[in-house]
PyMOL Python script that loads the backbone (N, CA, C, O; Angstrom):
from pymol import cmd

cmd.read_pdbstr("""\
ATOM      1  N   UNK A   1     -14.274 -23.181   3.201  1.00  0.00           N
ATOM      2  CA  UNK A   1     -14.199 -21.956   2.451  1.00  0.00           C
ATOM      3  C   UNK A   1     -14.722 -22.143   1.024  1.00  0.00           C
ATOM      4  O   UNK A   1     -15.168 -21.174   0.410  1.00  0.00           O
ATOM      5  N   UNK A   2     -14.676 -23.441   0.449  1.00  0.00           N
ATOM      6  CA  UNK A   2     -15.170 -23.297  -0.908  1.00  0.00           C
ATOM      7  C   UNK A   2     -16.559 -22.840  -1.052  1.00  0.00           C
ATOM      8  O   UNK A   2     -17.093 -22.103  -1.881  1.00  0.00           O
ATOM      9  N   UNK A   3     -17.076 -23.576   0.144  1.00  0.00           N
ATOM     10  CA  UNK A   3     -18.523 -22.975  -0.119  1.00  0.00           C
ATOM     11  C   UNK A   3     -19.185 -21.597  -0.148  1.00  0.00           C
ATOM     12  O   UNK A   3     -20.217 -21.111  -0.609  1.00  0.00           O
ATOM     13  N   UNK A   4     -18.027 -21.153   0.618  1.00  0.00           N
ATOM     14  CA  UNK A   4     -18.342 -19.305   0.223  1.00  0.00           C
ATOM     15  C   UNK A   4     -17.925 -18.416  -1.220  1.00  0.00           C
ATOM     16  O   UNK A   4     -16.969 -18.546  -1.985  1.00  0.00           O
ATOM     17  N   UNK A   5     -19.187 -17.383  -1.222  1.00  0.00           N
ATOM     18  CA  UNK A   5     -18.800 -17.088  -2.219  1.00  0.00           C
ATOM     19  C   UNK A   5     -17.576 -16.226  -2.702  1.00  0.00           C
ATOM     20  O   UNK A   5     -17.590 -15.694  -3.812  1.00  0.00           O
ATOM     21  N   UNK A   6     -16.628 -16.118  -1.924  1.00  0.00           N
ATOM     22  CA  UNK A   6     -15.648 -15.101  -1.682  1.00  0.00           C
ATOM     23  C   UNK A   6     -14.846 -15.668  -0.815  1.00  0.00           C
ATOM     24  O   UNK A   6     -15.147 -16.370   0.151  1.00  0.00           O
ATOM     25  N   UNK A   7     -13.690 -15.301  -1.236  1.00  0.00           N
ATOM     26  CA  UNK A   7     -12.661 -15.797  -0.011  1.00  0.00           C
ATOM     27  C   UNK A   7     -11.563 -14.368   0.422  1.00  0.00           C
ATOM     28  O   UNK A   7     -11.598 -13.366  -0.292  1.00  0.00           O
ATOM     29  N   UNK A   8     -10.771 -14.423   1.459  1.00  0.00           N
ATOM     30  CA  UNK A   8     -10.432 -12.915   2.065  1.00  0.00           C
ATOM     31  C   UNK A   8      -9.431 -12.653   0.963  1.00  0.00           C
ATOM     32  O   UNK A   8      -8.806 -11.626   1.227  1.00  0.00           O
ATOM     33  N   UNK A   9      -9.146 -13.067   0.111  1.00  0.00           N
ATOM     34  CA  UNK A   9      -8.506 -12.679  -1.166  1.00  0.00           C
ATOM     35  C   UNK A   9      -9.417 -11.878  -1.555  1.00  0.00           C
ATOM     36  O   UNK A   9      -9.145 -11.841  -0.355  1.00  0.00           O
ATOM     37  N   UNK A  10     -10.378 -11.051  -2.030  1.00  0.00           N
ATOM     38  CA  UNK A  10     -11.485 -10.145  -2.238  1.00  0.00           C
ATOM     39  C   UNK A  10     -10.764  -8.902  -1.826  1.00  0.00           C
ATOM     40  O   UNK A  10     -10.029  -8.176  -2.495  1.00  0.00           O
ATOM     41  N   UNK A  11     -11.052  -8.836  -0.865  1.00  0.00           N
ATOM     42  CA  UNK A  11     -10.240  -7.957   0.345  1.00  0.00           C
ATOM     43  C   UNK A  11      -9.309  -6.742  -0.177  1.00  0.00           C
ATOM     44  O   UNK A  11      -8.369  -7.285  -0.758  1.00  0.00           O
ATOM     45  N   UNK A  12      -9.193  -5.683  -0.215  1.00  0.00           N
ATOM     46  CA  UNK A  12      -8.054  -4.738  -0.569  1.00  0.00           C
ATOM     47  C   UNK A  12      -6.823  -5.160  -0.116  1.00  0.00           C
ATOM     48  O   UNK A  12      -6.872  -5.877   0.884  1.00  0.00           O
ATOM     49  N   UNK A  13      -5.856  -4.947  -0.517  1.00  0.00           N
ATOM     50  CA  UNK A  13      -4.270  -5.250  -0.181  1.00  0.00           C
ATOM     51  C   UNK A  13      -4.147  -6.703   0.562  1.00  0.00           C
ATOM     52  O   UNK A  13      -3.058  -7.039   1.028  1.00  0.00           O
ATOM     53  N   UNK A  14      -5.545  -7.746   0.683  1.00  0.00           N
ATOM     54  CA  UNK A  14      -4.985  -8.998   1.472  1.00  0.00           C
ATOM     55  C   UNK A  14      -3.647  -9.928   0.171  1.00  0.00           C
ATOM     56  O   UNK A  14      -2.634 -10.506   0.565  1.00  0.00           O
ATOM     57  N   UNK A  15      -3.934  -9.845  -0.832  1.00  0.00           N
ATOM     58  CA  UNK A  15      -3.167 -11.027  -1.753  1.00  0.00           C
ATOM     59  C   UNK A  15      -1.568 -10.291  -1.090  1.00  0.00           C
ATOM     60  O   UNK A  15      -1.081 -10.914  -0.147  1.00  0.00           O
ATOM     61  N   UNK A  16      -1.108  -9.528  -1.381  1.00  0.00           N
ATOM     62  CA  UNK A  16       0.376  -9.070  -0.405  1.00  0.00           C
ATOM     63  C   UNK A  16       0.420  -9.460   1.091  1.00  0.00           C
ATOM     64  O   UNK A  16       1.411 -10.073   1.489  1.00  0.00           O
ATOM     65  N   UNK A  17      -0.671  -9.124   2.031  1.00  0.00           N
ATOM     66  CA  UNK A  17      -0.347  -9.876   3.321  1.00  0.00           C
ATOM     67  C   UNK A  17      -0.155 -11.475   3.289  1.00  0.00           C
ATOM     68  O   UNK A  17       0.726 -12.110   3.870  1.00  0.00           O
ATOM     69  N   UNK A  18      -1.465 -12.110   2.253  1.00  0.00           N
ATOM     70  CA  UNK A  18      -1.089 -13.560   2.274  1.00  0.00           C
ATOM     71  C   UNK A  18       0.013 -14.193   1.321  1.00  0.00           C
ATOM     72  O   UNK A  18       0.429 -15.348   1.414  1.00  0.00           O
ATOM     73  N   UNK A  19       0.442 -13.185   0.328  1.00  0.00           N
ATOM     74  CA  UNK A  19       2.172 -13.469  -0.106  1.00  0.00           C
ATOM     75  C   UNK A  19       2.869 -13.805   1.718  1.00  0.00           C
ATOM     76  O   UNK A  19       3.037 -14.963   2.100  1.00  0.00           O
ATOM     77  N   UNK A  20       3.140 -12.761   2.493  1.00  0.00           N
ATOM     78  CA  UNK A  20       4.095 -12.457   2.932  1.00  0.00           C
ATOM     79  C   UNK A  20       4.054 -13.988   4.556  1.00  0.00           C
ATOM     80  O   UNK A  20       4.886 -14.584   5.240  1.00  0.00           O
ATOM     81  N   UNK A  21       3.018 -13.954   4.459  1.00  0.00           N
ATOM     82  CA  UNK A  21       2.068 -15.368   5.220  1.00  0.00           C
ATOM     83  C   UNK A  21       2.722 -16.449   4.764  1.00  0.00           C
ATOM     84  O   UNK A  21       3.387 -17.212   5.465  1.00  0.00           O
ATOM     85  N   UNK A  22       2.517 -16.549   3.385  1.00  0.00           N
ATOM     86  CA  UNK A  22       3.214 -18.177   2.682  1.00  0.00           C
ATOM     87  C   UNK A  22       4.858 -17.945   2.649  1.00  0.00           C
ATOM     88  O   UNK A  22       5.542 -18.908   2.995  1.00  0.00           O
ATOM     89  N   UNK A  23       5.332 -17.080   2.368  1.00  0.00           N
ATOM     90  CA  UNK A  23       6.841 -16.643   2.302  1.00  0.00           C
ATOM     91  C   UNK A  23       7.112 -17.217   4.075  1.00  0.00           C
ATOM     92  O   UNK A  23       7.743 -18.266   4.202  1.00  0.00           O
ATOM     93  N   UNK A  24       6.767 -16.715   4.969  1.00  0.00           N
ATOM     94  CA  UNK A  24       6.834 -17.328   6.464  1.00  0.00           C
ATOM     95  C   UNK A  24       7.018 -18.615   6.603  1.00  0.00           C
ATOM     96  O   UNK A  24       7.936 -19.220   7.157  1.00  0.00           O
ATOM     97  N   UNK A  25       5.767 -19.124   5.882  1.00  0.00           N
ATOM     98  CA  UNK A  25       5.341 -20.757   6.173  1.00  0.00           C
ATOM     99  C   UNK A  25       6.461 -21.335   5.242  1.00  0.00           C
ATOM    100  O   UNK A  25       7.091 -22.074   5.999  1.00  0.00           O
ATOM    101  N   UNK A  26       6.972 -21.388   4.162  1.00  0.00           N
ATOM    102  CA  UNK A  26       7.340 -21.942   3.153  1.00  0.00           C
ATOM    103  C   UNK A  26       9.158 -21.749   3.898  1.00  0.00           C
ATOM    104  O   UNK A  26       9.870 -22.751   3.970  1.00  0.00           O
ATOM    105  N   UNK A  27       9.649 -20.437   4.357  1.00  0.00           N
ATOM    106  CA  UNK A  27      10.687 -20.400   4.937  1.00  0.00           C
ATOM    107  C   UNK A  27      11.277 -21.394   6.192  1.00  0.00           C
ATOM    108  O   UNK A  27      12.310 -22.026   6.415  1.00  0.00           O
ATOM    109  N   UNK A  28       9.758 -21.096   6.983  1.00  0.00           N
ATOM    110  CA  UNK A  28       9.824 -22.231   8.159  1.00  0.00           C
ATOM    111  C   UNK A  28      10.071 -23.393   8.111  1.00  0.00           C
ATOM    112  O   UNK A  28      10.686 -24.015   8.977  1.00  0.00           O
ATOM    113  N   UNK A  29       9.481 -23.980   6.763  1.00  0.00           N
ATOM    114  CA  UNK A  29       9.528 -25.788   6.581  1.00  0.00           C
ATOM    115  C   UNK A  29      11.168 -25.563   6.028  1.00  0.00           C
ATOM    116  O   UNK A  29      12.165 -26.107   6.502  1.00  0.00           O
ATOM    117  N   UNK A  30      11.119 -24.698   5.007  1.00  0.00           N
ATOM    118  CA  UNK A  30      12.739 -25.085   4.343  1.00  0.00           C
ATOM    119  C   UNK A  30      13.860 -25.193   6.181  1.00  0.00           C
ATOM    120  O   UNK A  30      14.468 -26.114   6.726  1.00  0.00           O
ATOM    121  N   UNK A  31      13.649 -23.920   6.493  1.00  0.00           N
ATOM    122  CA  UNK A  31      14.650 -24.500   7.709  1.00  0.00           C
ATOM    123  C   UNK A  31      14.333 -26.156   8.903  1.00  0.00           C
ATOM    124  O   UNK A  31      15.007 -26.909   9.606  1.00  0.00           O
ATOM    125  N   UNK A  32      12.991 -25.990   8.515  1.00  0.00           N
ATOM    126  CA  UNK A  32      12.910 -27.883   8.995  1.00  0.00           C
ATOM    127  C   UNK A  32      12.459 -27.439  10.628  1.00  0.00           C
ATOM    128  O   UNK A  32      12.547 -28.286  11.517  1.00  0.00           O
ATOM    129  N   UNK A  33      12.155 -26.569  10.811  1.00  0.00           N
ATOM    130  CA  UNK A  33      11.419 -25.885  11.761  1.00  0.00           C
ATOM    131  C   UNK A  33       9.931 -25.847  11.828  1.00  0.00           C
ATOM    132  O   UNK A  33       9.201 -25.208  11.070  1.00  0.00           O
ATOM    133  N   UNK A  34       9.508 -26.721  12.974  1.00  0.00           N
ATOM    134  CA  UNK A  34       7.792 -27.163  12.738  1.00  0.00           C
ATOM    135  C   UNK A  34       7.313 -26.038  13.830  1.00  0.00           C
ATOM    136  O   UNK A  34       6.413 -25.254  13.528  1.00  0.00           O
ATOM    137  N   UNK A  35       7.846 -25.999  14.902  1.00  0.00           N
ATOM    138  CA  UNK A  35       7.544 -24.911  15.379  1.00  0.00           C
ATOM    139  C   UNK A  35       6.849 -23.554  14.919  1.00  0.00           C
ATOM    140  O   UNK A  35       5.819 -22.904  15.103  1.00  0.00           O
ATOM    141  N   UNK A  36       8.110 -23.525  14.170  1.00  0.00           N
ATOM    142  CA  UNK A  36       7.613 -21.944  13.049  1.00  0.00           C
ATOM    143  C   UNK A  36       6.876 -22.033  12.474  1.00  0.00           C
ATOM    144  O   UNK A  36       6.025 -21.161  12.299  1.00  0.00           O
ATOM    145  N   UNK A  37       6.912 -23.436  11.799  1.00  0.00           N
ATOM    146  CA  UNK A  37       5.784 -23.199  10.231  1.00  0.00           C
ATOM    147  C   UNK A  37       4.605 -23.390  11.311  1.00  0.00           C
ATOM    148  O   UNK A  37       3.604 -22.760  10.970  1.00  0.00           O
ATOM    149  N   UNK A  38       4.485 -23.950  12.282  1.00  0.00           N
ATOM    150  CA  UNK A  38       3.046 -24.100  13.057  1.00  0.00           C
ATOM    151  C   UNK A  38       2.877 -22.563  13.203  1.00  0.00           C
ATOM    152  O   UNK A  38       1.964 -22.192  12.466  1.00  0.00           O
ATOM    153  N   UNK A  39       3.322 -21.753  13.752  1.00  0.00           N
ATOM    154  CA  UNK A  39       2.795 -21.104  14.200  1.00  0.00           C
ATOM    155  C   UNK A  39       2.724 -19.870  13.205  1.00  0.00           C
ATOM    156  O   UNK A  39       2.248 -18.848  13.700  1.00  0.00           O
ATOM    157  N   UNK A  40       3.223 -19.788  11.544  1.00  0.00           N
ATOM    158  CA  UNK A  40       2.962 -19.078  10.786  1.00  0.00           C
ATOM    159  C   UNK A  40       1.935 -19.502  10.391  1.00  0.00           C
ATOM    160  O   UNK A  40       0.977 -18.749  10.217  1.00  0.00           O
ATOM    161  N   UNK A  41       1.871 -20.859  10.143  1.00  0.00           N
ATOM    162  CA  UNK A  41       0.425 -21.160   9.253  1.00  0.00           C
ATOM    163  C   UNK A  41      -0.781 -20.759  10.001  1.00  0.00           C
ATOM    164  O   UNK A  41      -1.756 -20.294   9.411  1.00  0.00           O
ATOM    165  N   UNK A  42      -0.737 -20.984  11.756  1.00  0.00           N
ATOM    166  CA  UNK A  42      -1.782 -20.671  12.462  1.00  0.00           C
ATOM    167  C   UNK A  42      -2.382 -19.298  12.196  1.00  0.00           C
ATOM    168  O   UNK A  42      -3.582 -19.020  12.191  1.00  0.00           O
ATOM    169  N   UNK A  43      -1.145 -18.319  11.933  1.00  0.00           N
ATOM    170  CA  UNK A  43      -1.174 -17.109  11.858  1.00  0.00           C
ATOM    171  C   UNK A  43      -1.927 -16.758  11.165  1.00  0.00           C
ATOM    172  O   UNK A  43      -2.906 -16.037  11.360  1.00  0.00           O
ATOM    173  N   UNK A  44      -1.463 -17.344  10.055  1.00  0.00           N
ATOM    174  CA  UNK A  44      -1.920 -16.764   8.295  1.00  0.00           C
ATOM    175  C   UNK A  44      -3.895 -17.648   8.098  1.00  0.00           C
ATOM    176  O   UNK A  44      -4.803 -17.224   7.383  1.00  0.00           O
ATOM    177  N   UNK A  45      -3.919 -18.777   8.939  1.00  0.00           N
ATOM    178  CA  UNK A  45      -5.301 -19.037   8.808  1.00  0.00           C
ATOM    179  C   UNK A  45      -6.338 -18.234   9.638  1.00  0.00           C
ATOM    180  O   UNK A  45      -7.525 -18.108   9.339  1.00  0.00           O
ATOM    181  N   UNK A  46      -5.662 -17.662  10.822  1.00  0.00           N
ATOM    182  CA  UNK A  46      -6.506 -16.590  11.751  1.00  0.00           C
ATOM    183  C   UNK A  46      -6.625 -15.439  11.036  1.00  0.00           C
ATOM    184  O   UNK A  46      -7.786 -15.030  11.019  1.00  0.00           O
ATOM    185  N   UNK A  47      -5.842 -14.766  10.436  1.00  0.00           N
ATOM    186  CA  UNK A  47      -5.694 -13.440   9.517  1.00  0.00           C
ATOM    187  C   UNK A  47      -6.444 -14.062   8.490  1.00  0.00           C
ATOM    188  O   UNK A  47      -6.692 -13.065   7.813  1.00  0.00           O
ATOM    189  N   UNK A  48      -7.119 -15.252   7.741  1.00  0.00           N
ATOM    190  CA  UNK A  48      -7.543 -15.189   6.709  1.00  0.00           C
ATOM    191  C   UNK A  48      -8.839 -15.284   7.339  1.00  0.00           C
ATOM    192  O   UNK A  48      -9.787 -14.678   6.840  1.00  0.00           O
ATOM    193  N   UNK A  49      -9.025 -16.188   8.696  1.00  0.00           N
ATOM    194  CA  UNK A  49     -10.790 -15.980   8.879  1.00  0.00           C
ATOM    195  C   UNK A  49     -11.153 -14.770   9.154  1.00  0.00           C
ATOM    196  O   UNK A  49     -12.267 -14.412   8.773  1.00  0.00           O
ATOM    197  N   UNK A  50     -10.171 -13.706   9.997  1.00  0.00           N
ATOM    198  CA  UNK A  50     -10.622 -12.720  10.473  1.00  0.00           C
ATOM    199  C   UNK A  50     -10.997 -11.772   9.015  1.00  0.00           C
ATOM    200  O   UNK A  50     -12.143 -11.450   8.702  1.00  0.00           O
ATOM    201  N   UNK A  51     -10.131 -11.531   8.471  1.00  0.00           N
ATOM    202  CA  UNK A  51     -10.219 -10.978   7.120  1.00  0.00           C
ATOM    203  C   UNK A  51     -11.844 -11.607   6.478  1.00  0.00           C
ATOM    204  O   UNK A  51     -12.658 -10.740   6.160  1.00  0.00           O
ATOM    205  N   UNK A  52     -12.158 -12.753   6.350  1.00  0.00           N
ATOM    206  CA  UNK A  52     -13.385 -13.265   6.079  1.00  0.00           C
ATOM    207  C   UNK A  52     -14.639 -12.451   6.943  1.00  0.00           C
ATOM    208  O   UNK A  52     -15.424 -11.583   6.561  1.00  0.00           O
ATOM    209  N   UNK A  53     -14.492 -13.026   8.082  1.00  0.00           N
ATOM    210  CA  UNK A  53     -15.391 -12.017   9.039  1.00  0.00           C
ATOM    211  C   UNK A  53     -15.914 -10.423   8.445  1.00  0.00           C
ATOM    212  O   UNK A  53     -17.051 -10.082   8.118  1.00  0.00           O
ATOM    213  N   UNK A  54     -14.660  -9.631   8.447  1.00  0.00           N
ATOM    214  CA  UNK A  54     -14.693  -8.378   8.203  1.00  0.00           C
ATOM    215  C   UNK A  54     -15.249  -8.138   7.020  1.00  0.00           C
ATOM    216  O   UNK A  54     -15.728  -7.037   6.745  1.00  0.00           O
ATOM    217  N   UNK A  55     -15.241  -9.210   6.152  1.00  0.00           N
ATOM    218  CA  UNK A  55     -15.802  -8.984   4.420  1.00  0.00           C
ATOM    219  C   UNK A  55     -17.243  -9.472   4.565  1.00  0.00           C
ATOM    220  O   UNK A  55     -18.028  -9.475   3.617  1.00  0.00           O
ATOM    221  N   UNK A  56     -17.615  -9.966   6.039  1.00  0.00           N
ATOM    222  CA  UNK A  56     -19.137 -10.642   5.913  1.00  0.00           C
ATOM    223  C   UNK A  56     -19.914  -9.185   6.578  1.00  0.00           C
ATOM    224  O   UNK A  56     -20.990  -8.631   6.352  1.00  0.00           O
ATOM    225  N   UNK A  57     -19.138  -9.000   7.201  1.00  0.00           N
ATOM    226  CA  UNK A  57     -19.478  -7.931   7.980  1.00  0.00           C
ATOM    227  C   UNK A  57     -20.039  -6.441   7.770  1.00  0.00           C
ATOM    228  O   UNK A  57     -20.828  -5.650   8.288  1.00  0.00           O
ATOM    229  N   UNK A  58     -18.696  -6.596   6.148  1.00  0.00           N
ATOM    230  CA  UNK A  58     -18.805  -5.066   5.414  1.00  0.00           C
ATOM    231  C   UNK A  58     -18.008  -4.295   5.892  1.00  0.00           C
ATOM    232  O   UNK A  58     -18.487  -3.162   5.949  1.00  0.00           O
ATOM    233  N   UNK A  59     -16.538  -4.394   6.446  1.00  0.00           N
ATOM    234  CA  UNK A  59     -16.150  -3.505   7.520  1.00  0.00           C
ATOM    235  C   UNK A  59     -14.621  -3.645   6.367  1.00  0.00           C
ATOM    236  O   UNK A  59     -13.534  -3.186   6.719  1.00  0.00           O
ATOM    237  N   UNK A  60     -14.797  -4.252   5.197  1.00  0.00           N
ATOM    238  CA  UNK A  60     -13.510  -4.186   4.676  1.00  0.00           C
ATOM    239  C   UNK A  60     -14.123  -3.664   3.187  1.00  0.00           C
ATOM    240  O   UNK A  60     -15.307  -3.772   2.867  1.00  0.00           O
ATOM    241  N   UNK A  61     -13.098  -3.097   2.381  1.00  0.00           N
ATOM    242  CA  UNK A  61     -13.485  -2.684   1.173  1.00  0.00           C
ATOM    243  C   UNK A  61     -12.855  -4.287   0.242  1.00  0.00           C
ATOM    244  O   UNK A  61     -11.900  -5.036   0.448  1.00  0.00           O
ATOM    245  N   UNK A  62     -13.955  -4.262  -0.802  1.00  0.00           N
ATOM    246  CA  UNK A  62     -13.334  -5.604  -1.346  1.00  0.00           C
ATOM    247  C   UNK A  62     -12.878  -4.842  -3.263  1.00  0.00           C
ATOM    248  O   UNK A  62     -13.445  -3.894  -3.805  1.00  0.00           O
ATOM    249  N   UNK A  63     -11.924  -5.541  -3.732  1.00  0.00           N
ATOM    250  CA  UNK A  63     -11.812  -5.187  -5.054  1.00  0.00           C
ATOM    251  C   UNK A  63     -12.649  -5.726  -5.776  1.00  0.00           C
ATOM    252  O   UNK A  63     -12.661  -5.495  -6.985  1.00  0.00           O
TER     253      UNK A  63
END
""", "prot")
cmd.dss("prot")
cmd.show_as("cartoon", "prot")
cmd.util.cbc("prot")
cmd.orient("prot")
């Protein structure tokens, strides 16, 4: 991602979805639950490529 010039933070309303992404992940480890945090972080990195996609695409409004 560094190498792009934009990351899905650009994006309208993404910085609140990826708050609510790390709040998941960060909850998961405190309970010591790998399970969870696996499968939030998976979450939150699919929602950030897809979000990427959509900004390459033009199909998202960016700020």
């Amino acid at each position: 991602m560094a190498l792009l010039a934009t990351t899905s933070f650009a994006a309208v309303g993404r910085e609140e979805v990826a708050l609510a992404e790390h709040d998941a992940i960060v909850a998961a480890i405190a309970a010591h639950d790998g399970d969870a945090a696996y499968r939030a972080l998976k979450a939150h990195i699919s929602k950030a490529f897809e979000t990427r996609l959509k900004i390459d695409a033009g199909e998202v409004r960016l700020r």
